[in-house]
N, C-alpha and C positions, 0 to 999 in steps of 0.2 A: 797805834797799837790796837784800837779797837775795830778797826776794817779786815786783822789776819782771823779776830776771836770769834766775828759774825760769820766770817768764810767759814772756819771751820766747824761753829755749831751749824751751821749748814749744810756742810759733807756729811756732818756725823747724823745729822738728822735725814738727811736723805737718803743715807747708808742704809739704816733701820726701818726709813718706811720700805724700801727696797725688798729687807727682808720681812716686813710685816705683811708682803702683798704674796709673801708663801706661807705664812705661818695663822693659823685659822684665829690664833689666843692673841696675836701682835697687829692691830689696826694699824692701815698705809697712811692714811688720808692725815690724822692729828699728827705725825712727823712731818709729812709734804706742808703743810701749815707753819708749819716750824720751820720747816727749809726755806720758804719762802718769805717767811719773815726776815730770817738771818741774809737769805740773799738780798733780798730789798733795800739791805745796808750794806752789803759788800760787796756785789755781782748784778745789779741790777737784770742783765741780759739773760744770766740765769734763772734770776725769778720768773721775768716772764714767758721763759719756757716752760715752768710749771703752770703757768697759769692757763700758756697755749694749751697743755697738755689732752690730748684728746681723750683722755680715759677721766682723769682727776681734775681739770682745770674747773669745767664745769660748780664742781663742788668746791672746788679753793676758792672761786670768784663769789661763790654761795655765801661764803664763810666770811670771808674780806668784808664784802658789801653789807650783807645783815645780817651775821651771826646767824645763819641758819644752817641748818641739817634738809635733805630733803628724806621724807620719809622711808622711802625704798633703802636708803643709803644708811638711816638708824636701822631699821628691821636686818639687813646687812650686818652691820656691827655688833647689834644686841644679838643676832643669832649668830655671830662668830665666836664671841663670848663665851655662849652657851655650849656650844661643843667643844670651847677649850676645857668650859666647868666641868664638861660630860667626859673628855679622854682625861682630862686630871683626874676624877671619881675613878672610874675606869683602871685608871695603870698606878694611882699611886695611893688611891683612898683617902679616907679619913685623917687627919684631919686637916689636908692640904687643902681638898676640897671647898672648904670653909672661907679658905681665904679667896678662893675663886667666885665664889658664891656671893662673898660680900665686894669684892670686884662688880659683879655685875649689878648689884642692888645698887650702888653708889654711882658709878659711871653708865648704867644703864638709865638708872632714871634722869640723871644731869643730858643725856643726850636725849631721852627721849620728851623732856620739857623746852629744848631749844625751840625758835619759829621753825616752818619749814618755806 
């Protein structure tokens, strides 16, 4: 029973980095992490075609091996954040804003104390 539950938090995490690689506010990279986690247990051959991946493998193998972020890849992230913070200010104001803002103080500074 536990080899159908890791396939499918694996589709559904793949799903979402999928859409996270269109949406400025939703990072790719920490659900592909999750995919390949969940693959590694149920799909093996699928994980490491994330891992081959030519855009994100790079960073997954980063991630795997020593928990690292590589700089370009935080500055990426924290500044995707920031203009999710800046269109949420933007179209929906105060005091949605707030929670974006503390979004990025909390997940921005955890990513940007990882190694690189």
């Amino acid at each position: 029973m536990v080899h159908p539950l890791y396939m499918a938090g694996g589709l559904f995490a793949l799903v979402l980095g999928i859409i996270g690689a269109f949406l400025p506010i939703m990072r790719t990279v920490p659900f592909l992490i999750a995919a390949a986690f969940c693959f590694g247990r149920s799909k093996p051959e699928w994980e490491q075609r994330l891992l081959d991946h030519p855009q994100y493998g790079d960073t997954l193998r980063d991630w795997r091996e020593r928990g690292a972020i590589r700089r370009k890849v935080k500055l990426i992230a924290i500044g995707g954040m920031s203009m999710g913070a800046l269109v949420t200010w933007l179209t929906i104001g105060w005091p949605w804003v707030a929670i974006s803002l503390t979004i990025i103080v909390l997940a921005g500074t955890w990513i940007w104390t990882r190694p690189e």
